[in-house]
C-alpha positions as CSV (number, residue, x, y, z in Angstrom):
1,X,2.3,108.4,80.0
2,X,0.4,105.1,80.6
3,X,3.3,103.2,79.7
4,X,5.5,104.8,81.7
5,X,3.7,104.4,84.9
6,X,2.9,100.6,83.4
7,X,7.0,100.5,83.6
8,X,7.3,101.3,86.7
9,X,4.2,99.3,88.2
10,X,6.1,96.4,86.8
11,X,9.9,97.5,88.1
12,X,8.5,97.9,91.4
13,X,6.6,94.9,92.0
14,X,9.9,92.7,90.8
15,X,11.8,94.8,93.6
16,X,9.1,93.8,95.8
17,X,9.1,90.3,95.2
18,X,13.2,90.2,95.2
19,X,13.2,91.5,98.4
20,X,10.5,89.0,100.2
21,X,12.5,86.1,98.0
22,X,15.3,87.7,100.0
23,X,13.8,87.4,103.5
24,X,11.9,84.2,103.3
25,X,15.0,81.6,103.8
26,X,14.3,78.1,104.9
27,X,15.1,77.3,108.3
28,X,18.6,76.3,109.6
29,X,19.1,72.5,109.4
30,X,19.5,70.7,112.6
31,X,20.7,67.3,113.5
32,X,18.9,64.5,115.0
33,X,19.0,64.6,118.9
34,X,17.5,61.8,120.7
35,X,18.4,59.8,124.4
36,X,17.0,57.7,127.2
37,X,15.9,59.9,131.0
38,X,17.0,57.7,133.9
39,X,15.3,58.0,137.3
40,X,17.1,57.8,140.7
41,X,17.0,54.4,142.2
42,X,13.5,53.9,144.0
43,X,12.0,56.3,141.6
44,X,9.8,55.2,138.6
45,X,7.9,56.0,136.0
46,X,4.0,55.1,136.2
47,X,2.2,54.4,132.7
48,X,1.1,58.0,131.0
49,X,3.2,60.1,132.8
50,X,4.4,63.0,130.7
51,X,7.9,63.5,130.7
52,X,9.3,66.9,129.1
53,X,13.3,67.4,128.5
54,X,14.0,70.9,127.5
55,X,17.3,72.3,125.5
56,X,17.6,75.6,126.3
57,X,21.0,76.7,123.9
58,X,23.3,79.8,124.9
59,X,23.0,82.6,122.8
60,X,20.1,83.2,120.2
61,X,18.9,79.8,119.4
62,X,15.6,78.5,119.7
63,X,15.1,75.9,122.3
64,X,14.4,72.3,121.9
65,X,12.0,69.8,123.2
66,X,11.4,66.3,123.5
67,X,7.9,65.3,125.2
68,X,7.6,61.7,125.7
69,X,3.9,60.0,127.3
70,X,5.1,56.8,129.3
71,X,3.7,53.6,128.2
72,X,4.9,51.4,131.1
73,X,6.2,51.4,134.4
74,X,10.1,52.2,134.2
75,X,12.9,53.3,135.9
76,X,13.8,55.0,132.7
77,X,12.6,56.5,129.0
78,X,13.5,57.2,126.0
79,X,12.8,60.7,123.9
80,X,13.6,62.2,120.5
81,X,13.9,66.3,120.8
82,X,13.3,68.5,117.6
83,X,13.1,72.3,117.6
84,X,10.2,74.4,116.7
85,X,10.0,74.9,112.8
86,X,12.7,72.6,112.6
87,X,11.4,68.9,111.8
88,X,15.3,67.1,111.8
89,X,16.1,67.9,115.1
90,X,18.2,70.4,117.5
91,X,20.9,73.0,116.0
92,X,24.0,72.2,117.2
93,X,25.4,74.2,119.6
94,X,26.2,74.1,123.6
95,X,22.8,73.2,126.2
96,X,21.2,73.3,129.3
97,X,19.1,70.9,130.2
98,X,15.7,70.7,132.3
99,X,13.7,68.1,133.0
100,X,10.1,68.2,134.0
101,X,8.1,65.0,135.0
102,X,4.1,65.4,135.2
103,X,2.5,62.4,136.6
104,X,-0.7,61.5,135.1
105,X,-3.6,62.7,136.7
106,X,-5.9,59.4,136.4
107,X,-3.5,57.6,138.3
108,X,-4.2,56.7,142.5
109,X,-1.6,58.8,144.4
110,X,-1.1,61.4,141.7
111,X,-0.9,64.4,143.6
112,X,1.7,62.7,146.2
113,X,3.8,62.0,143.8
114,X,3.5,65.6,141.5
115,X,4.2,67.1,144.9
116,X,7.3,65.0,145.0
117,X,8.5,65.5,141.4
118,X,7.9,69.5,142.1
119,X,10.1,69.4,145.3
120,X,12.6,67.6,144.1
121,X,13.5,66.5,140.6
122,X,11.2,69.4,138.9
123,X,12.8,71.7,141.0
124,X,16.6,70.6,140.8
125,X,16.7,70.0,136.9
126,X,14.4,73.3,136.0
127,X,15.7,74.2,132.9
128,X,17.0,78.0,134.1
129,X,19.1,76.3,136.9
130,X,19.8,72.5,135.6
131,X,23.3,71.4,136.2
132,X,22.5,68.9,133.1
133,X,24.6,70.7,130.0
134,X,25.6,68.8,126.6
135,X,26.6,69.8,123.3
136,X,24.8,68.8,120.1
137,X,27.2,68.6,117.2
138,X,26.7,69.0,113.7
139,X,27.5,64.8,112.8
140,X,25.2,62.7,113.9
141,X,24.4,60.6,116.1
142,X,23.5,62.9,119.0
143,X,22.1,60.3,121.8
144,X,22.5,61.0,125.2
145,X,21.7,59.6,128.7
146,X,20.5,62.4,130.9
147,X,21.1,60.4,134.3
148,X,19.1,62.2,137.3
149,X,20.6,60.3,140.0
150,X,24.2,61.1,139.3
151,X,23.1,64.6,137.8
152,X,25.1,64.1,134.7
153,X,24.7,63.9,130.7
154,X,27.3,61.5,128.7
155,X,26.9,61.2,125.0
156,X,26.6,57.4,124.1
């Protein structure tokens, strides 16, 4: 009798562990996704602004950031984007994209400008309403210049 239950101990805890092996993939693959921001003209970036583009996919997917911290005054940056559990980059597929622009709070004038970046280019390129779309495909490279004067994405 000992054996028998022994048996079936033993059956049942290989069914187990089939059926967590089962569960427990790895993550989809992405591709790398990467670009340059580009301010209208008379705009800039100050040194340690935060600048957040967000890839928001259709369907199911998980979204994808890229969160850059300025390093010098500029007219225009540069980010890499990756998704969540996903160290190689974005899943390819169709995207919306938002852009968000914090200035940094140490800097003199830094609620003017917020202010300004909320009314206007925080508020036009918010991810859920952003006429900025692109598609990430499955070859790399996937660099893009996400142009907020023009309000348009090209793939370079």
């Amino acid at each position: 009798m000992t054996r028998v239950r022994l048996g079936h101990f033993i059956l049942a805890t290989f069914v187990a562990s089939l059926l967590a092996a089962a569960g427990c993939s790895p993550p989809p693959k992405g591709t790398p996704v990467s670009g340059t921001v580009t301010l209208p003209k008379g705009a800039s970036f100050d040194k340690d602004d935060n600048v957040e583009i967000t890839f928001r996919p259709d369907g199911d997917a998980k979204s994808a950031v890229g969160s850059v911290i300025t390093t010098e005054k500029s007219s225009s940056v540069t980010f890499t984007a990756k998704t969540a559990g996903i160290t190689t980059g974005v899943l390819p597929g169709k995207y919306r994209i938002g852009v968000k622009i914090t200035p940094y709070a140490g800097m003199p004038g830094n609620k003017d400008r917020k202010r300004g970046f909320d009314e206007g280019l925080n508020q036009k390129y918010k991810v859920e309403k952003s006429p900025l779309t692109c598609e990430v495909t499955a070859d790399a490279p996937n660099d893009f210049t996400i142009d907020l004067e023009k309000g348009n994405v090209k793939k370079n």
